[in-house]
C-alpha positions as a Markdown table, in Angstrom:
| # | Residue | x | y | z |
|---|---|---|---|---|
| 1 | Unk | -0.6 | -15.4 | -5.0 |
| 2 | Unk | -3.1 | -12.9 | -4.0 |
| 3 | Unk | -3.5 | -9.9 | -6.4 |
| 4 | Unk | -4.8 | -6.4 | -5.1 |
| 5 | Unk | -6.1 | -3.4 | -6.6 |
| 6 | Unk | -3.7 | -0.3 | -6.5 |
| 7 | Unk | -4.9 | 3.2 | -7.1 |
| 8 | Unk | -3.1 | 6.5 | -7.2 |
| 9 | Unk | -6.1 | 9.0 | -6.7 |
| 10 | Unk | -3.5 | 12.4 | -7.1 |
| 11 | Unk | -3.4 | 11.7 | -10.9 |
| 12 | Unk | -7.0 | 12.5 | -11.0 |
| 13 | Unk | -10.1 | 10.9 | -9.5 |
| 14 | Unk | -13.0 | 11.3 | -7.6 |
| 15 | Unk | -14.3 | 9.3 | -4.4 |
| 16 | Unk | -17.3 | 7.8 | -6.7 |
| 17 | Unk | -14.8 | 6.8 | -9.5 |
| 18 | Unk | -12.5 | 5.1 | -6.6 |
| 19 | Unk | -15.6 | 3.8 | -5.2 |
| 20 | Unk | -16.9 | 1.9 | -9.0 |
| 21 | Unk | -13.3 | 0.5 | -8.9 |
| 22 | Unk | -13.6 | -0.9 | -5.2 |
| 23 | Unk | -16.6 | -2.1 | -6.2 |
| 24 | Unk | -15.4 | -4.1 | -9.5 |
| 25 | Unk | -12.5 | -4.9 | -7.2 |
| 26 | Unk | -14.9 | -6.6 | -4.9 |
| 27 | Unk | -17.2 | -8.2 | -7.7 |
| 28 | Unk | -14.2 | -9.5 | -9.6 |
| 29 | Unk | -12.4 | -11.7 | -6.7 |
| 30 | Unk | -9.2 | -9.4 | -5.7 |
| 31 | Unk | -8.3 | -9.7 | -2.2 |
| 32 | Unk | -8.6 | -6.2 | -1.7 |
| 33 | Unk | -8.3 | -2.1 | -2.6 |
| 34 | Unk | -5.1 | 0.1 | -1.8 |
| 35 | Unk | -4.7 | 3.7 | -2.6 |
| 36 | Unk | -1.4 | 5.8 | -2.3 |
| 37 | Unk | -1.6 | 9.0 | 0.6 |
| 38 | Unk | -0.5 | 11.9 | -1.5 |
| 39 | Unk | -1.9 | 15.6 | -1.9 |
| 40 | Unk | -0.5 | 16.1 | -5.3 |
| 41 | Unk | -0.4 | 15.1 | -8.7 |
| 42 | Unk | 3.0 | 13.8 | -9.9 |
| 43 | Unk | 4.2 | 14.2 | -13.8 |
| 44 | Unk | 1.9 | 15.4 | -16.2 |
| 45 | Unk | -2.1 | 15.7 | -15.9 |
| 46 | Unk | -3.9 | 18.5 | -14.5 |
| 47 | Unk | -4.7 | 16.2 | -11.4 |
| 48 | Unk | -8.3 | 16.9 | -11.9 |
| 49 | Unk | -10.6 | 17.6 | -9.3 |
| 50 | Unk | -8.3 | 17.6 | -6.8 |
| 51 | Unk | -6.7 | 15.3 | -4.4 |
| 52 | Unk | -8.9 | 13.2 | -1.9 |
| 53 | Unk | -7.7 | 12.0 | 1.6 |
| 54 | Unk | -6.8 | 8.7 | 1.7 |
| 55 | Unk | -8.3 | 7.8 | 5.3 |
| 56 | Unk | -11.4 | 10.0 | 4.3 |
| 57 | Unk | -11.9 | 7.6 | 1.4 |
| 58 | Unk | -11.2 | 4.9 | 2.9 |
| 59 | Unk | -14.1 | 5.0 | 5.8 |
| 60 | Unk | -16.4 | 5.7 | 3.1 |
| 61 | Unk | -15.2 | 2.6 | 1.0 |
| 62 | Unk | -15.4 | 0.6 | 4.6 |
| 63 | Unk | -19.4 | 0.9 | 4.7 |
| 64 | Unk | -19.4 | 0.6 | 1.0 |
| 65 | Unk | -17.8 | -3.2 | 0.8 |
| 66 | Unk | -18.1 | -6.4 | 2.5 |
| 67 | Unk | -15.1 | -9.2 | 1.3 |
| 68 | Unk | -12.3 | -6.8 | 0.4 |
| 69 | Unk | -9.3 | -5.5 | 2.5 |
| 70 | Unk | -8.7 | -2.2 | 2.2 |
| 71 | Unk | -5.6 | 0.1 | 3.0 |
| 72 | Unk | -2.6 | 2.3 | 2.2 |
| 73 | Unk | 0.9 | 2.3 | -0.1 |
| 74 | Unk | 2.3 | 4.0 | 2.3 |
| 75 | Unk | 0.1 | 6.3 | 4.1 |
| 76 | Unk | 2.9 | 9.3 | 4.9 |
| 77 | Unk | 4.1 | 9.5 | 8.5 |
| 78 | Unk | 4.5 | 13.6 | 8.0 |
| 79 | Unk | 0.7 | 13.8 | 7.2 |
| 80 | Unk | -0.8 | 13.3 | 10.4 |
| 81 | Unk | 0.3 | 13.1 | 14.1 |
| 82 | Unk | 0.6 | 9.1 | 15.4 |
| 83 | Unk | -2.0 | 9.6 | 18.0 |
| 84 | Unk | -3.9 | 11.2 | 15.7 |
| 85 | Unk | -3.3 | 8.0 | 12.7 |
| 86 | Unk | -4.0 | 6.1 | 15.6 |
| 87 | Unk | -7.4 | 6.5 | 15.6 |
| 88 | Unk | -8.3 | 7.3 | 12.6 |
| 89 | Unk | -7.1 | 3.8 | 11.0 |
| 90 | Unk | -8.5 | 2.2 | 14.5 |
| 91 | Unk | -12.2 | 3.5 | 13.3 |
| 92 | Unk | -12.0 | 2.5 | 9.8 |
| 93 | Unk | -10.8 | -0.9 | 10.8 |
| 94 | Unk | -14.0 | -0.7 | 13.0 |
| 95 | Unk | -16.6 | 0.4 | 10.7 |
| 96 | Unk | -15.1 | -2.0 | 8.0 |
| 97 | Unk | -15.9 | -4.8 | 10.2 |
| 98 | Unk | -11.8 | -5.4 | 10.8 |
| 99 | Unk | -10.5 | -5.2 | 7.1 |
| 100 | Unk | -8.0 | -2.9 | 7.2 |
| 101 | Unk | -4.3 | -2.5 | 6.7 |
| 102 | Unk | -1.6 | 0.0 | 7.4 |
| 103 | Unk | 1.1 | 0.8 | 5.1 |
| 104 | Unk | 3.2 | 3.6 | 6.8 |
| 105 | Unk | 6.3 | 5.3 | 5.3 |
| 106 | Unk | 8.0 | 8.1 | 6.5 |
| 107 | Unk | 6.9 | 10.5 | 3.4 |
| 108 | Unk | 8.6 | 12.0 | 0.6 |
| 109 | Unk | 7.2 | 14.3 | -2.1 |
| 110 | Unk | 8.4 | 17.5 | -0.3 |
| 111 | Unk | 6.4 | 19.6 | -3.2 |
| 112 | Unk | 3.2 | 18.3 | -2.1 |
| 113 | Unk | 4.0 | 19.5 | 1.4 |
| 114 | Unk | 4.9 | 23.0 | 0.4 |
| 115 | Unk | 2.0 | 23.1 | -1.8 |
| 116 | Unk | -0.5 | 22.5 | 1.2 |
| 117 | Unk | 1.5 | 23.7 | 4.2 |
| 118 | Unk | 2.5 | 20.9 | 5.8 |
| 119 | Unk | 6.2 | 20.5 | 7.8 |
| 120 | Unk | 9.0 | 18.5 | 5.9 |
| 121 | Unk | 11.1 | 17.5 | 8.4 |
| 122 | Unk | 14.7 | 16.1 | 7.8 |
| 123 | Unk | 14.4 | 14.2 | 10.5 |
| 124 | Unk | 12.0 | 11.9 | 8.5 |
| 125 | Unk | 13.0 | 8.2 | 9.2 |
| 126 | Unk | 13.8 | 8.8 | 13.0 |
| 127 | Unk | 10.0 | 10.2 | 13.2 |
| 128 | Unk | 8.3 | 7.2 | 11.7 |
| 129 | Unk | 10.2 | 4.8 | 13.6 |
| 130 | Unk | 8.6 | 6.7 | 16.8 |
| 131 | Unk | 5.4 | 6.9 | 14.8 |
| 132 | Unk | 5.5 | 2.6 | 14.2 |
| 133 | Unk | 6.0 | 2.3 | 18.4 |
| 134 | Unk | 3.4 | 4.9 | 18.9 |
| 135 | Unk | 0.6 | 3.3 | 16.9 |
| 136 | Unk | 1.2 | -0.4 | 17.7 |
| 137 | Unk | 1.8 | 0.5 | 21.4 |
| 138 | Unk | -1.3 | 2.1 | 21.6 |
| 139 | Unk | -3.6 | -0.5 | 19.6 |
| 140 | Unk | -1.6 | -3.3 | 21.8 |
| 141 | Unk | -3.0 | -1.6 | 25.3 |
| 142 | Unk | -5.3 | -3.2 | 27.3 |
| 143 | Unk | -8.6 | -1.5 | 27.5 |
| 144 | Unk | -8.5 | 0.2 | 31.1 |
| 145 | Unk | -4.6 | 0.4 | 31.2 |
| 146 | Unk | -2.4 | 3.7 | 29.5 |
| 147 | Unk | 0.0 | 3.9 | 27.1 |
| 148 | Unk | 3.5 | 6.3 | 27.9 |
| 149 | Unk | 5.4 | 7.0 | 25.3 |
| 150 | Unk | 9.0 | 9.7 | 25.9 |
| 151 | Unk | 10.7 | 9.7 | 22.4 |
| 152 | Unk | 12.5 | 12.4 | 20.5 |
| 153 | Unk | 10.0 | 13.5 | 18.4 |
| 154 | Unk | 6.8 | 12.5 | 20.2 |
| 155 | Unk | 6.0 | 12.5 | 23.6 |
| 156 | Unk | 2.4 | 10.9 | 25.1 |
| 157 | Unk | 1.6 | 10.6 | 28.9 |
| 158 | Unk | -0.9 | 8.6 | 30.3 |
| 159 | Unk | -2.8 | 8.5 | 27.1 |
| 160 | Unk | -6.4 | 5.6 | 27.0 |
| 161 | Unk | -4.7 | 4.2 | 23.9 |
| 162 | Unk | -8.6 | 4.1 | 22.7 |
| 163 | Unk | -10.5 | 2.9 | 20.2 |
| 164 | Unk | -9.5 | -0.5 | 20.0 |
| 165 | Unk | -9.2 | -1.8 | 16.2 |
| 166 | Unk | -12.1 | -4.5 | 15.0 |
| 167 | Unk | -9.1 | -6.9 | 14.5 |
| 168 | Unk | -6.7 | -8.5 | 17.1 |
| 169 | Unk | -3.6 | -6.9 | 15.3 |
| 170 | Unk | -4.4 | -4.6 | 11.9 |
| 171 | Unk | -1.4 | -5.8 | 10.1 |
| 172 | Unk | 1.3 | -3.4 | 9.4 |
| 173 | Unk | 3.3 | -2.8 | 5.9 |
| 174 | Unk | 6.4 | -1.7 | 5.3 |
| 175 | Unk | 8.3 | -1.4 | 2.2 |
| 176 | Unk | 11.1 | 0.3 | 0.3 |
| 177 | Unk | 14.4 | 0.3 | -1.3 |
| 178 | Unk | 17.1 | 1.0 | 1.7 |
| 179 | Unk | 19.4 | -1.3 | 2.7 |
| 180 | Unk | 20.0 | -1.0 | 6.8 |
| 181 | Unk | 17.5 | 0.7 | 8.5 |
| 182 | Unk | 14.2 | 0.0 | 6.2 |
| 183 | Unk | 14.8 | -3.8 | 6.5 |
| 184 | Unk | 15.6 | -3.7 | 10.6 |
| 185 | Unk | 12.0 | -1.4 | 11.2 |
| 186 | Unk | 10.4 | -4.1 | 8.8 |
| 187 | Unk | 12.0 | -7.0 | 10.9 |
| 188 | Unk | 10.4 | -4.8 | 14.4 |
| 189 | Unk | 6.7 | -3.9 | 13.5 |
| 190 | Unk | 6.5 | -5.4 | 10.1 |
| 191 | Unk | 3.4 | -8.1 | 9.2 |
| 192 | Unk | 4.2 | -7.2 | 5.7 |
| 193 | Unk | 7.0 | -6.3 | 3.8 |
| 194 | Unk | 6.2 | -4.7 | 0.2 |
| 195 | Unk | 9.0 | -3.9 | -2.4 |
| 196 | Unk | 7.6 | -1.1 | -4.8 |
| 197 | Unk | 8.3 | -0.8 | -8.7 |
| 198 | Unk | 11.5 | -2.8 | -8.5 |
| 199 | Unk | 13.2 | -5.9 | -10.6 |
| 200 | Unk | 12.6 | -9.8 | -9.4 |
| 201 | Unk | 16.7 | -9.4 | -8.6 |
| 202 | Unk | 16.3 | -6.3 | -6.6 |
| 203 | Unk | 13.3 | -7.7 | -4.9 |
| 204 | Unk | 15.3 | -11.0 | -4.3 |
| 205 | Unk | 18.1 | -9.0 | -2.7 |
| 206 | Unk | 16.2 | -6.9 | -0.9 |
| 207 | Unk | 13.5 | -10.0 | 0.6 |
| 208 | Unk | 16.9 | -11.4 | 1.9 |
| 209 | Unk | 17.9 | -8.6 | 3.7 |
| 210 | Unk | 14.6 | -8.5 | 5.7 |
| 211 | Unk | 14.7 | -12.3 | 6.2 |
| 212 | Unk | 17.9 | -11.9 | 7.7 |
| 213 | Unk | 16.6 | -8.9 | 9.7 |
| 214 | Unk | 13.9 | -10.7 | 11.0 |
| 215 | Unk | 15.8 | -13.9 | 12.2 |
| 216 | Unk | 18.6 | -11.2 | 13.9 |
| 217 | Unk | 15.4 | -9.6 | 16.2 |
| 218 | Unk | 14.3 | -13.4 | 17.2 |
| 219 | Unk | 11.5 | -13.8 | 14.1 |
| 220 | Unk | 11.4 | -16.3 | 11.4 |
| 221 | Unk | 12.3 | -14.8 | 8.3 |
| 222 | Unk | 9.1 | -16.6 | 6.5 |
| 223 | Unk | 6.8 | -14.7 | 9.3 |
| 224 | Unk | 7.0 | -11.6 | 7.5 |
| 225 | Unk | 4.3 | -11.5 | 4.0 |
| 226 | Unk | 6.9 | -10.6 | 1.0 |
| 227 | Unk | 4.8 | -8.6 | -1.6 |
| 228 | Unk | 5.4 | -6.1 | -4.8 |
| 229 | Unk | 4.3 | -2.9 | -6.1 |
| 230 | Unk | 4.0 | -2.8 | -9.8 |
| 231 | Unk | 2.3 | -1.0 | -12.9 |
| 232 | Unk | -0.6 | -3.3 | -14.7 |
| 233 | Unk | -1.2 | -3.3 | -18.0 |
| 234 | Unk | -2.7 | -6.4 | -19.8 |
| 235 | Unk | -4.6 | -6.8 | -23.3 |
| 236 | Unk | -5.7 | -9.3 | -25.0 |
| 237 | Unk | -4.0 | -8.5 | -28.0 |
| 238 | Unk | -0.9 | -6.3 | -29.1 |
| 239 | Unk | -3.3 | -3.6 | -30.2 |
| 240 | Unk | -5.2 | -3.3 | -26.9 |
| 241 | Unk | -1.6 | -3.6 | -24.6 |
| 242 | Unk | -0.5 | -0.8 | -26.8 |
| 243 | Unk | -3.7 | 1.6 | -26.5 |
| 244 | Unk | -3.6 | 0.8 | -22.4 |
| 245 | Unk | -0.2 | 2.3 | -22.4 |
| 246 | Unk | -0.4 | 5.1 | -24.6 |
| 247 | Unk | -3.5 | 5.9 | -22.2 |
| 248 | Unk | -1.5 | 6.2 | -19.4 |
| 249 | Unk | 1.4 | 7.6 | -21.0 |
| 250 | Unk | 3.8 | 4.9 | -21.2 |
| 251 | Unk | 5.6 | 3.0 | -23.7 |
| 252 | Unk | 4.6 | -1.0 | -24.3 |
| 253 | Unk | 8.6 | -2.2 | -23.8 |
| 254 | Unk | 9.2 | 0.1 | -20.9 |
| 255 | Unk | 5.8 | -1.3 | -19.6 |
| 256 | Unk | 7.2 | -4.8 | -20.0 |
| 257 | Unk | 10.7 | -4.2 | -18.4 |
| 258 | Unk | 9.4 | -2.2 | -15.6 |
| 259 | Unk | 5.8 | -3.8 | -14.6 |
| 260 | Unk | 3.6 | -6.0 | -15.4 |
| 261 | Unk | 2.6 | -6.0 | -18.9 |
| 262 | Unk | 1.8 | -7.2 | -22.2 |
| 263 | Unk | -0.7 | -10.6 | -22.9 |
| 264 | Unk | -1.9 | -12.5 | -20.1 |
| 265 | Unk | 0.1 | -15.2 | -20.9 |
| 266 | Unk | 2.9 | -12.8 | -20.6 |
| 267 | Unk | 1.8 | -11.3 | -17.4 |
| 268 | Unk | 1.5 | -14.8 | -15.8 |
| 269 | Unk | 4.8 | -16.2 | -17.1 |
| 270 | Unk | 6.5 | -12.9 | -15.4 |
| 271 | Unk | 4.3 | -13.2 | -11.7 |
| 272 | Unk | 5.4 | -16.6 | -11.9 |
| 273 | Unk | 9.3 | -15.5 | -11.9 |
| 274 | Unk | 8.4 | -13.5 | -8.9 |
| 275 | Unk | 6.5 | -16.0 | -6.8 |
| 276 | Unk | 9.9 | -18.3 | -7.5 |
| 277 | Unk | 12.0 | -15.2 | -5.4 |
| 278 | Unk | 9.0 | -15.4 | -2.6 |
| 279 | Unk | 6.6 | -12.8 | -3.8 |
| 280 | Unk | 3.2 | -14.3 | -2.3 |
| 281 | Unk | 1.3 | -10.7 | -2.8 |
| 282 | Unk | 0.9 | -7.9 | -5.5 |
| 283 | Unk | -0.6 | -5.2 | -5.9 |
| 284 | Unk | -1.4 | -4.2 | -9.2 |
| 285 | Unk | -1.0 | -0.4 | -10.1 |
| 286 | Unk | -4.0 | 0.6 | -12.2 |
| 287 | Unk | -3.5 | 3.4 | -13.9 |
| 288 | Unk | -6.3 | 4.2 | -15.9 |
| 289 | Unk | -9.5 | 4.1 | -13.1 |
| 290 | Unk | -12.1 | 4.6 | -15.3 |
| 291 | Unk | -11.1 | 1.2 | -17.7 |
| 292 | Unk | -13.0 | -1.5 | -15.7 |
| 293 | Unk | -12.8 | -3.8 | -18.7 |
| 294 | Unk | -8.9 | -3.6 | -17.7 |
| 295 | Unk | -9.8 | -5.4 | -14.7 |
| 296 | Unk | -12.1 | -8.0 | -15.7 |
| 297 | Unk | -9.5 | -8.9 | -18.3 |
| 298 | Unk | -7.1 | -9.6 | -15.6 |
| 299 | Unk | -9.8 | -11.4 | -13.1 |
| 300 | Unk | -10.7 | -13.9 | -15.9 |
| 301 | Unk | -7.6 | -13.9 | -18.2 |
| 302 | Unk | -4.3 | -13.9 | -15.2 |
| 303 | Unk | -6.3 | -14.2 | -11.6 |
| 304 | Unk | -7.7 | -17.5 | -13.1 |
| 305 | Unk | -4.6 | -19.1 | -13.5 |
| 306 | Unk | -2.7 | -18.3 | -10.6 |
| 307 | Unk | -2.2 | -20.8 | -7.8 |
């Protein structure tokens, strides 16, 4: 079971706070650093200083790390143009020595859009499916040939489909809750299929619908990497669970129903229940980014006794 780092920099955090966590993420043996794509706070919190770009801080995190993968829950297909995505995630994979990943969804959070000027389109889903056979089409060109591309929404002609990532393939995620059209885009261009903030039994439903997917378009169904989204918070001791949560704003039960939560014993038993559905990845949604005790207790205390 490999466990990630998950950060949502909107609430509130600067690039040399997310930088001390890749950094403990690093030190304390994660397999690697994900941050959301968003422009806007969500909920409560004055979101202070501001929002940072996900791709911005990931380059700098790329020549700031050595072991650790590092990528995006979901970067938003109506922030930036696919050509455009392209290359940016084609670079940082470069000057990370080939350690990136791409979690790409179609985007969502229509305030945050109105709030920096950026289109919503309705059209959302039909856009990133163009935006998934846009970017892999042009990372899978051979060097000297062009990529075409005549779609609805995007149109590309004779383009040098250049840089070339570090890595043979950057793997690509994709993830959510629909039941048609999320799993058959997953079954397409998915390496990776991630299941945010959702029960084992909607997670086991939902794995089954991909696997099924997958085996319809000619793949194995155990080709795909299943993997979860989920809110951390460990302590050892009911005193320190309950100070974690109240730090972040949440209640200990909910916490416990909804995430991952409670003593590390606890938090072990209930990973367990989803490696038995086929999770084989999590990623652990820290809250709190400036409690780096939070993450050595889960290193030593639940990271040490997984398999």
């Amino acid at each position: 079971m490999d466990l990630r780092i998950f950060t949502e920099p909107q609430q509130g955090a600067t690039y040399d706070t997310l930088l001390s966590v890749a950094k403990a993420t690093e030190d304390l043996g994660f397999d690697a650093f994900f941050r959301s794509d968003h422009y806007l706070k969500m909920g409560s919190g004055d979101g202070l200083p501001g929002p940072t770009d996900a791709w911005i801080t990931l380059a700098g995190l790329a020549r700031e790390t050595k072991r650790i993968r590092l990528g995006t829950l979901m970067t938003a297909g109506t922030f930036r143009l696919p050509g455009v995505l392209a290359i940016q995630v084609a670079q940082v994979d470069q000057m990370s020595g080939g350690r990136v990943e791409l979690g790409l969804g179609a985007g969502w959070f229509e305030e945050e859009h109105k709030a920096y000027g950026i289109p919503f389109p309705k059209e959302k889903f039909g856009r990133l499916e163009e935006q998934l056979a846009i970017v892999t089409g042009l990372w899978a060109t051979e060097v000297g040939q062009t990529f075409d591309f005549h779609g609805t929404y995007y149109d590309l002609t004779e383009s040098p489909a250049l840089p070339k990532p570090a890595q043979d393939r950057i793997p690509v995620l994709i993830g959510g809750h629909g039941a048609t059209r999320t799993p058959r885009l997953a079954a397409k261009y998915a390496d990776e299929f991630n299941m945010p903030f959702a029960s084992i039994e909607d997670s086991q439903r939902q794995f089954g619908r991909v696997r099924a997917a997958a085996e319809a378009a000619g793949r194995k169904g155990d080709e795909l990497v299943y993997s979860n989204a989920l809110v951390v918070c460990v302590g050892k001791d009911d005193q320190e669970v309950a100070r974690r949560a109240a730090a972040i704003g949440r209640e200990v039960d909910e916490l416990k129903v909804n995430g991952l939560a409670g003593s590390p014993e606890e938090v072990v038993d209930k990973i367990g229940r989803y490696q038995e559905i086929g999770t084989r990845r999590l990623y652990l949604q820290v809250l709190d980014l400036g409690d780096l005790d939070h993450l050595e207790l889960i290193s030593s205390q639940v990271q040490s006794q997984l398999s």
